[in-house]
PyMOL CGO cylinders between C-alpha atoms (Angstrom):
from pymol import cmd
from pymol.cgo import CYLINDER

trace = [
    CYLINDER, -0.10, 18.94, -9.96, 3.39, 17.66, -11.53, 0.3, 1, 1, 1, 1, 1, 1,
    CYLINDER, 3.39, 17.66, -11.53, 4.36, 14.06, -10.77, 0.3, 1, 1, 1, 1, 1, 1,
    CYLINDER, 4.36, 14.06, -10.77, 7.81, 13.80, -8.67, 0.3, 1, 1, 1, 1, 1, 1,
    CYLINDER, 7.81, 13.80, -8.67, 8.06, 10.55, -9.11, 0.3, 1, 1, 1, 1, 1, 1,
    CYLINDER, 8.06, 10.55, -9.11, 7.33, 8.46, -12.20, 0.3, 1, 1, 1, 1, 1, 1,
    CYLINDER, 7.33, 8.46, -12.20, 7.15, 3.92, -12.72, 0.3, 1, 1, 1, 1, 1, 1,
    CYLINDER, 7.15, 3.92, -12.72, 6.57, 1.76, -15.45, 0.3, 1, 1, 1, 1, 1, 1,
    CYLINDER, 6.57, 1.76, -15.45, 5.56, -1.40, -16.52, 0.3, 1, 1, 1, 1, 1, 1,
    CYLINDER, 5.56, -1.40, -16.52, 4.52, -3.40, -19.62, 0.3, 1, 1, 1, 1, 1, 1,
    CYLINDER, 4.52, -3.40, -19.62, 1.40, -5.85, -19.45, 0.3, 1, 1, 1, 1, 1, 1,
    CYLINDER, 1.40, -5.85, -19.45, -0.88, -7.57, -22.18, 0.3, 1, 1, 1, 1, 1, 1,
    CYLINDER, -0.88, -7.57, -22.18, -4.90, -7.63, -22.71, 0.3, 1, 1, 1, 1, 1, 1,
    CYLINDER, -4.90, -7.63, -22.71, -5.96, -11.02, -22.72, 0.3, 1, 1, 1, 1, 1, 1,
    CYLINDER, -5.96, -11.02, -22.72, -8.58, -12.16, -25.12, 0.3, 1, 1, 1, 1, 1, 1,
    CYLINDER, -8.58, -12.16, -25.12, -12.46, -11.63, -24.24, 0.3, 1, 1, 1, 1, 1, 1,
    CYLINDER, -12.46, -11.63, -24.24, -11.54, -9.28, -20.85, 0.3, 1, 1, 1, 1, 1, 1,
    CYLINDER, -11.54, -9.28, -20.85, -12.76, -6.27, -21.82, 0.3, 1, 1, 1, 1, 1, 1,
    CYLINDER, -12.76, -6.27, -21.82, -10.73, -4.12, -19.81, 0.3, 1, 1, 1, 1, 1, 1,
    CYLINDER, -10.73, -4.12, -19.81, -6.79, -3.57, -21.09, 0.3, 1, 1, 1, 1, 1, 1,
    CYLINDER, -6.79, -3.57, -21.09, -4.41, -4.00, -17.76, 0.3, 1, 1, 1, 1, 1, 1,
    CYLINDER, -4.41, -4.00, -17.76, -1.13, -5.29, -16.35, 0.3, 1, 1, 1, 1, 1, 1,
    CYLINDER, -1.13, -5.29, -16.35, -1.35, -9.37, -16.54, 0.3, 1, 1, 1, 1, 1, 1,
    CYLINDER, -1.35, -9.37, -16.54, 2.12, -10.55, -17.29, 0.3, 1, 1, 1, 1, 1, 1,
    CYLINDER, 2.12, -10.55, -17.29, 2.43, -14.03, -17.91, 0.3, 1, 1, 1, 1, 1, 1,
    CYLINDER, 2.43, -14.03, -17.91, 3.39, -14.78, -14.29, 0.3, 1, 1, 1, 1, 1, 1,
    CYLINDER, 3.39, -14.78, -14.29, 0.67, -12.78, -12.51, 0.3, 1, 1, 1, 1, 1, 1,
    CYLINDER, 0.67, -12.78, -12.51, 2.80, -10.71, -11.28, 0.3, 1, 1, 1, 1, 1, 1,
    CYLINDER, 2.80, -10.71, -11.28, 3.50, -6.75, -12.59, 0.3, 1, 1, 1, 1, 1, 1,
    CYLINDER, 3.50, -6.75, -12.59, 7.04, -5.31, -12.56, 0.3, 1, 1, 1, 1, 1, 1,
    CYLINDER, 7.04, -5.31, -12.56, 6.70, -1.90, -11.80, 0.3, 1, 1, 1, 1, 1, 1,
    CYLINDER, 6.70, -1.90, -11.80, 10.45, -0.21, -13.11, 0.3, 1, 1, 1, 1, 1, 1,
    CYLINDER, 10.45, -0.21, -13.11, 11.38, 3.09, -11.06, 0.3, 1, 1, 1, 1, 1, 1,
    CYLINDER, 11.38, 3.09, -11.06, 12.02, 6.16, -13.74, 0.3, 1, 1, 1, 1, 1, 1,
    CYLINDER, 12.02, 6.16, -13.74, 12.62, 8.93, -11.37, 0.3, 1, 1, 1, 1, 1, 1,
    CYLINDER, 12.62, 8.93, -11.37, 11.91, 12.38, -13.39, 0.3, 1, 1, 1, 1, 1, 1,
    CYLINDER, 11.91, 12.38, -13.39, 12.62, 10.79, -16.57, 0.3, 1, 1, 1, 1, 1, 1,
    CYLINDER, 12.62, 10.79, -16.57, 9.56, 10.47, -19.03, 0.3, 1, 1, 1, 1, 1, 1,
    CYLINDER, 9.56, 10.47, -19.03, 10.98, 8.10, -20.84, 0.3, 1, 1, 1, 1, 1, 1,
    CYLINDER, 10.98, 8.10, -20.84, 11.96, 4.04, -20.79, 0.3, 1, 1, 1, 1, 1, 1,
    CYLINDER, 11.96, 4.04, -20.79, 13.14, 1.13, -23.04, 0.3, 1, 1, 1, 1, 1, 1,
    CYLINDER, 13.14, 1.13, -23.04, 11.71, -2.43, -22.91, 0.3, 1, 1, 1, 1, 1, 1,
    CYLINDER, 11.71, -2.43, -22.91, 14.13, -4.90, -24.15, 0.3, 1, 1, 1, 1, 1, 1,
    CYLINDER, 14.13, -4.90, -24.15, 12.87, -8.90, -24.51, 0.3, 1, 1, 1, 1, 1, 1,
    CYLINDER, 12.87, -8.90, -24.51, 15.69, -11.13, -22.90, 0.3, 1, 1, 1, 1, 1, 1,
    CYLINDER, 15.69, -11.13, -22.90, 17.49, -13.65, -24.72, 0.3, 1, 1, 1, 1, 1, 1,
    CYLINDER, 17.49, -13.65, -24.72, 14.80, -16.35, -26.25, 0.3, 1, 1, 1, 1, 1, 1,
    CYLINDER, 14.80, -16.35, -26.25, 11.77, -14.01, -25.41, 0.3, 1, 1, 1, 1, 1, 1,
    CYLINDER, 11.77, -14.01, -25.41, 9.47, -13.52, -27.96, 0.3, 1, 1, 1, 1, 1, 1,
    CYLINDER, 9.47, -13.52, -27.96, 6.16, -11.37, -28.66, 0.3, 1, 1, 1, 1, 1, 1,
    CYLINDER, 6.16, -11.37, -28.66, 2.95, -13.90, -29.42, 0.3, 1, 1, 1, 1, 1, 1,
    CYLINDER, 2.95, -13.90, -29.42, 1.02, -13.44, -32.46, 0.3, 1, 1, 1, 1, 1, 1,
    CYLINDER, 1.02, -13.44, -32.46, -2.39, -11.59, -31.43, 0.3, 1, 1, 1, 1, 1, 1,
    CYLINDER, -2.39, -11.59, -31.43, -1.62, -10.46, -28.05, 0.3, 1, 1, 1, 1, 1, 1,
    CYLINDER, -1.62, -10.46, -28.05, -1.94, -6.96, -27.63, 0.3, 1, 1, 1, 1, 1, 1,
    CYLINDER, -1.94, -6.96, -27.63, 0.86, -5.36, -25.61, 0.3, 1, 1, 1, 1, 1, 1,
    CYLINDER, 0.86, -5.36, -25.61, 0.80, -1.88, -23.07, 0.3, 1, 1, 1, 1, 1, 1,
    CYLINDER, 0.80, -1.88, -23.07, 3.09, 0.25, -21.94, 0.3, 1, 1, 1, 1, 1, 1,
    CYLINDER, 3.09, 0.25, -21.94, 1.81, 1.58, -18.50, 0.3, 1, 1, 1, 1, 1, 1,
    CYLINDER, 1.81, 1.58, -18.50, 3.19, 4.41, -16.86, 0.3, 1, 1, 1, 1, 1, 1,
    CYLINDER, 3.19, 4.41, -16.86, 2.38, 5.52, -12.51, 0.3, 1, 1, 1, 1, 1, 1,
    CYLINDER, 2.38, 5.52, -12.51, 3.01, 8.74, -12.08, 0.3, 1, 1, 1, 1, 1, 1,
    CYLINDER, 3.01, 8.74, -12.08, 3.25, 10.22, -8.22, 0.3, 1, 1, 1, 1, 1, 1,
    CYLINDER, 3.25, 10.22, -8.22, 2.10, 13.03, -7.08, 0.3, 1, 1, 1, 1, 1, 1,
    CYLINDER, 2.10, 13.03, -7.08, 2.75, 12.68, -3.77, 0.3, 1, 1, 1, 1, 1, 1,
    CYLINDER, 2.75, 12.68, -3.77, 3.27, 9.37, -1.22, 0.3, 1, 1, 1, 1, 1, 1,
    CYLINDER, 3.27, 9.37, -1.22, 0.13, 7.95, -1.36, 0.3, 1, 1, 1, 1, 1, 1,
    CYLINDER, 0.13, 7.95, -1.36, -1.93, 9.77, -4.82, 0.3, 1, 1, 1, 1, 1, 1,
    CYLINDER, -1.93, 9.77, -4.82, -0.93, 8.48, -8.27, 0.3, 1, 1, 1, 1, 1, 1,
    CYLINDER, -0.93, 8.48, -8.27, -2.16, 8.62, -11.65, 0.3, 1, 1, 1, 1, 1, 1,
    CYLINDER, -2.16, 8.62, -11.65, -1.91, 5.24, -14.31, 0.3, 1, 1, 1, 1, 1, 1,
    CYLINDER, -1.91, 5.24, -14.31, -1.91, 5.80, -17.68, 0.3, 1, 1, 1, 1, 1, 1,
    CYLINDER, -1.91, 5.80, -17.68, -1.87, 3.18, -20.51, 0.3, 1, 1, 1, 1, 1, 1,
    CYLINDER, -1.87, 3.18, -20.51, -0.23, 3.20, -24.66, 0.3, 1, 1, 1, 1, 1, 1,
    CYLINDER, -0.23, 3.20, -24.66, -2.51, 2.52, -27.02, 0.3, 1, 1, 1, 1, 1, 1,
    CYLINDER, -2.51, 2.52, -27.02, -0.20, -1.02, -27.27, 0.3, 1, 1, 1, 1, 1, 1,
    CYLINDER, -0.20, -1.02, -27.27, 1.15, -2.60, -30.42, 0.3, 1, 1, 1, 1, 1, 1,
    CYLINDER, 1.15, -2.60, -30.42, -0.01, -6.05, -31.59, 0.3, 1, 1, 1, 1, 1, 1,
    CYLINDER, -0.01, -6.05, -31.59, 2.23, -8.57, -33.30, 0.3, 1, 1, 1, 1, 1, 1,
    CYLINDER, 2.23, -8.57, -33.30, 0.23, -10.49, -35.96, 0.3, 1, 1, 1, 1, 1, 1,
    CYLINDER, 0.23, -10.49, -35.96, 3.70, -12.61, -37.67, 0.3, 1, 1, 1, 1, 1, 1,
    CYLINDER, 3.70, -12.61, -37.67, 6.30, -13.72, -36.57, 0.3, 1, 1, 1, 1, 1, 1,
    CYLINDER, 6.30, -13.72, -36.57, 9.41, -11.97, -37.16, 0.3, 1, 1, 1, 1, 1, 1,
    CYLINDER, 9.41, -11.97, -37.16, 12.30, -14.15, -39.31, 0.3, 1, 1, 1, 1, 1, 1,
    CYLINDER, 12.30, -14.15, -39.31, 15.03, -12.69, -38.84, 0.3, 1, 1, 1, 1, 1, 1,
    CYLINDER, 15.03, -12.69, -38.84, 17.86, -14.33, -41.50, 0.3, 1, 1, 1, 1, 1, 1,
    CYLINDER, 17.86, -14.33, -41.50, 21.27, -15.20, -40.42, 0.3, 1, 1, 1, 1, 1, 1,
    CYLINDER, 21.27, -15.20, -40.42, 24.07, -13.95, -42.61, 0.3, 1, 1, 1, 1, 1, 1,
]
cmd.load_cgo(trace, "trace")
């Protein structure tokens, strides 16, 4: 079947719980509407930062129809520094 409908979201696996999923800091996922498009950009706000050792997802719902949908899940990236950045 071919999606007609695609969402994303971006969530974190929290130490010693096994399973990876969608637990933002707030308890609360963000699912983004894409439409057709298969593909997204995740921009931190002003003052947010990625933790050290936290292992972040990029989650993606794809419809099939009105109620059947697929999840799929990134590998995820990990941040173990801190980024400096220097000011000129």
């Amino acid at each position: 079947a071919t999606p007609v409908f695609y969402e994303w979201a971006v969530g974190v696996d929290m130490p010693g719980q096994g399973i990876p999923g969608l637990r933002p800091n707030d308890g609360h996922v963000k699912w983004h509407a894409n439409g057709l498009l298969t593909h997204a950009v995740y921009t931190l706000a002003d003052g947010e930062h990625l933790l050290p050792d936290v292992r972040y997802r990029f989650f993606v719902r794809a419809w099939y129809n009105a109620t059947h949908f697929a999840v799929f899940a990134s590998d995820g990236i990990e941040v173990h520094e801190p980024l400096v950045l220097a000011a000129d």
